[in-house]
C-alpha positions in Angstrom: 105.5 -84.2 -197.5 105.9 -82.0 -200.6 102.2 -80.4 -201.5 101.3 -78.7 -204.4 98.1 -77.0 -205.3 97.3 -76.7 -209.5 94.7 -74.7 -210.4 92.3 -76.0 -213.7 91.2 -72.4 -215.6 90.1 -72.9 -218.8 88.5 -69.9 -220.8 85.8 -71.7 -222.3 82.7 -71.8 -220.6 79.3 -72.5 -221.6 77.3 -70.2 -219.3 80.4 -67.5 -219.0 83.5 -67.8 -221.3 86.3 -66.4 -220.3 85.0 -66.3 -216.0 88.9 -67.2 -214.8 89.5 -63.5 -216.1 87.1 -61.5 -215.3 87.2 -58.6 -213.2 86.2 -58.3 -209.8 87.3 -54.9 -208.0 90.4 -54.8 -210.1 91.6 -57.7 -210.2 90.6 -61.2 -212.7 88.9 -64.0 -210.8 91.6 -66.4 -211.0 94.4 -64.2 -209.3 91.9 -64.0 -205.9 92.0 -67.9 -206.2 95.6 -68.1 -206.7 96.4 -66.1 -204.1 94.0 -67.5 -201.6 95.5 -71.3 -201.9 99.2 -69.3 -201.5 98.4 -68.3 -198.3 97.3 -71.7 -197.5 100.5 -73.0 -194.3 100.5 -76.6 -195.9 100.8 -75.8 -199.7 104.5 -75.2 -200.7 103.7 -74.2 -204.4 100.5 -73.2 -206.6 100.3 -73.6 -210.5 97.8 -72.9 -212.7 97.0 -75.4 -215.3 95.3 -73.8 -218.7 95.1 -74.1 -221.9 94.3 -70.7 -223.2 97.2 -68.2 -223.9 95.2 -65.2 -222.4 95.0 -67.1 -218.9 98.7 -68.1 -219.0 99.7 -64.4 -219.7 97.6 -63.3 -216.9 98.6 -65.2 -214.6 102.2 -64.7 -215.5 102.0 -60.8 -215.1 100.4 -61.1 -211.2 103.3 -62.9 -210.2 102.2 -66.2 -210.2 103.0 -69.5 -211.9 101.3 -71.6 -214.7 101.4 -74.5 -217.0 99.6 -74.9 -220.5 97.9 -78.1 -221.1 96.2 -79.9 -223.5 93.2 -78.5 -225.0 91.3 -81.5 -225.2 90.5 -82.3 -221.6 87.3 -83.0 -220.8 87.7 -82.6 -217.2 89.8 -80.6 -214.3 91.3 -83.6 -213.1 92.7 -84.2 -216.7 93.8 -81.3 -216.7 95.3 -81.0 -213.7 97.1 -84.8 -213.8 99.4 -83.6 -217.2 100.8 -81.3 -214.8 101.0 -83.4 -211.8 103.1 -85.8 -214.0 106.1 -83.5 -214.6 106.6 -82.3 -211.0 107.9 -83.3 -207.7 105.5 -83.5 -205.2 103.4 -86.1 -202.5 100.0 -84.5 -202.5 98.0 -83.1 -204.9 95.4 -80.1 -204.2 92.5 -79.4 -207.0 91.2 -76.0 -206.3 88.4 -75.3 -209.0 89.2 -71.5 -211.0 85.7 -70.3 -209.6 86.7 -70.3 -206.3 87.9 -66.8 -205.6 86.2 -66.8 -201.7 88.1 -70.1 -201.1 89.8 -69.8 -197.9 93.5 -71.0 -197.2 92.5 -72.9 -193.7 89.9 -75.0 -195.6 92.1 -75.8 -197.8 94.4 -77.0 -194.8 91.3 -79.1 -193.5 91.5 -80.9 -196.4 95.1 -81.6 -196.7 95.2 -83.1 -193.5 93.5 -86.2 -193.3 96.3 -88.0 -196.3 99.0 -85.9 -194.3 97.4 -88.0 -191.2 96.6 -91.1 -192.7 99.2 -92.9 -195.4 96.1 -95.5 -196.3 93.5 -92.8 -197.6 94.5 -91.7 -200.8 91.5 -89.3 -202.0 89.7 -86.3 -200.1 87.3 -83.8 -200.5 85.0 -81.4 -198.3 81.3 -81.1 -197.4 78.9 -78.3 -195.5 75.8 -78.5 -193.8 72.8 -77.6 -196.7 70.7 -74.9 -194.8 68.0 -74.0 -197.2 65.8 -75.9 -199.2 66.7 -73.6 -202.4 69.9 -75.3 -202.4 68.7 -78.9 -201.5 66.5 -78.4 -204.5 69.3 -77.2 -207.1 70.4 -79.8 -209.4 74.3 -77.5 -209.5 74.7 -78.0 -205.9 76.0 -81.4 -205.4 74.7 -83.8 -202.6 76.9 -86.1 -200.8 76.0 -88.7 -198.1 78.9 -90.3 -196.3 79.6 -92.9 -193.7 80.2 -92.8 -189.9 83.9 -92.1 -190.4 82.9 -89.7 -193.1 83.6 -92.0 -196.1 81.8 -90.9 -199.0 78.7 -93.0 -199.7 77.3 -91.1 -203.3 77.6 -88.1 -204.6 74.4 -86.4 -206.8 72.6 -83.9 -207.8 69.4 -84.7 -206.5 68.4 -84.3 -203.1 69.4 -87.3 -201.0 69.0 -88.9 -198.8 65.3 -88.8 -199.7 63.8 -88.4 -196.0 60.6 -89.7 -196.4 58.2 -88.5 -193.5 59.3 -84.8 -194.6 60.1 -85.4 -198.3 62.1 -81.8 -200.3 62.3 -80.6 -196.3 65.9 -79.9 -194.8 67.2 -82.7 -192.4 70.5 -83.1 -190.3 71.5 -85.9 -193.2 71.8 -82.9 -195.8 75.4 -82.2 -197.0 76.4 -80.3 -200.1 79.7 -81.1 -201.4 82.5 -78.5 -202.1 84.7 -79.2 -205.2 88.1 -79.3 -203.3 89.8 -82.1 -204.1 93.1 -83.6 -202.6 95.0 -86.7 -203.8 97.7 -88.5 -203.3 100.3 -88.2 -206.6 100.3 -91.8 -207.1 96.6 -92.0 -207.0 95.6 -89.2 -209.0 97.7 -90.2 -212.0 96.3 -93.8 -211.9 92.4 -92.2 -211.6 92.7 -89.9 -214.3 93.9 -93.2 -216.7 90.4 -95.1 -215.4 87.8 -95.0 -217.8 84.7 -93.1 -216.9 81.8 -95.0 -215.7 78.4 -95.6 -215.6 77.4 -93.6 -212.4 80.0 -91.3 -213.5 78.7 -90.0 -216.9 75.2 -90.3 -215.6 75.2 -87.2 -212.7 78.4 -85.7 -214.6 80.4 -85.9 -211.7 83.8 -87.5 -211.6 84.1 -88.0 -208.4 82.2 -91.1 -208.5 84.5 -92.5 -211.1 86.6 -93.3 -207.7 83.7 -95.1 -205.8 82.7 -96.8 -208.7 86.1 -98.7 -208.4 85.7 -99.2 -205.1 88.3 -96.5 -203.6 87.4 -94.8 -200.6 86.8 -90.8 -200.5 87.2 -89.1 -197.1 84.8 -86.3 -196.6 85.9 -83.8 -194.5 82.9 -81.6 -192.7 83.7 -77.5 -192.7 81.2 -74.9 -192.0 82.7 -73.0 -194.8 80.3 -72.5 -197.8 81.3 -72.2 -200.9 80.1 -69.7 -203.5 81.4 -70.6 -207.1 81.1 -68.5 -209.9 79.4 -70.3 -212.9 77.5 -66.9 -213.9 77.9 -63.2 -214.3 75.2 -63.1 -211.6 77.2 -65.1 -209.5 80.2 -62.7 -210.2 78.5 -59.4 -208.9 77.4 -61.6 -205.5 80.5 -62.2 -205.0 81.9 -58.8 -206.0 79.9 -57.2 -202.8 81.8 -59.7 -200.5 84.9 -58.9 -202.1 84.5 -55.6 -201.0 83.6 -56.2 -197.4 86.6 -58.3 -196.8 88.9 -55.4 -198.5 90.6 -58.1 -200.4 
């Protein structure tokens, strides 16, 4: 099977424009992520899908390869599916521009089960929530998932609601981690559906796939994810940088 990661950077941001290039101990954001997936032992190319001229450029003058798309995406997916059309490949890796701590053997865990499986056409990740902070914050994304790890819903609020120790941590906690793999075929076709109901009301896309009944496997990782969505977030993950020598 022929697997391809794309990356979605776009410079526009609400809470921090231009975050794919900004610089963490030398180098921009998006080259750590790029160079993360590339080490990845399952993903034969990585492409980064943007539609801003200072991303492409940058991206260009590491070494590594992009695409510009469409400016008028509203989400990654869209983004990432005008590239998917024009190249050969099976399966199709999203790996979010924020992700510079992203680790290639996670990404691996995630490739595997539509590697494994010819019948499951969507998956995705999920960690353990360990602190009621997080269970709490509307940005981290619940998921709650069947006993072969099918995903049940995804939201922003805390659920399942546990009700003899409501807001408290319980085993059934997850948060969901934005990696996203598809088959090809699959990810052109969901990036055609409308969005729904569910969809547009917890802004997550993901349940644009439950919604019309396809299945999502969830695959459990005690990797935890730490995005950057702000220039605090940046400086947290700065100090890591700099422990791993990376």
């Amino acid at each position: 099977m022929k697997i391809i990661a794309i990356i979605p950077a776009r410079y526009a941001s609400t809470r921090f424009p231009g975050k794919p290039l900004a610089i963490a101990n030398g180098k921009p954001l998006i080259q750590y992520v790029f160079e993360a997936v590339s080490r990845s032992s399952l993903v034969k190319r990585v492409i980064v899908a943007t539609d801003d001229e200072r991303i492409f450029k940058a991206v260009r003058e590491f070494g590594g390869e992009a695409e510009m798309t469409l400016q008028n995406h509203s989400t990654g997916t869209d983004r990432i599916s005008e590239v998917a059309k024009i190249i050969d490949a099976d399966i199709i890796v999203n790996v979010q521009g924020d992700e510079p701590l992203i680790e290639p053997d996670v990404i691996n865990e995630t490739v595997k089960p539509l590697m494994n499986n010819s019948e499951i056409l969507m998956a995705t990740l999920k960690t353990r929530i360990i602190t009621n902070e997080e269970l709490k914050d509307p940005n981290v994304v619940k998921v709650v998932t069947d006993r072969d790890d099918f995903a049940l819903y995804f939201s922003r609020f805390p659920i399942p609601y546990v009700r003899d120790t409501a807001s408290q941590l319980h085993p059934a906690h997850y948060k969901h981690i934005g990696i996203y793999v598809y088959k090809k075929d699959f990810l052109l076709k969901f990036a055609q559906m409308k969005p729904t109901l569910l969809e547009e009301a917890e802004k997550l896309e993901q349940l644009r796939a439950l919604e019309n009944g396809y299945k999502i496997k969830v695959v459990e990782t005690d990797y935890n994810s730490i995005g950057v969505d702000t220039p605090e977030d940046l400086e947290r993950v700065k100090e890591i940088l700099k422990k791993r020598k990376t």
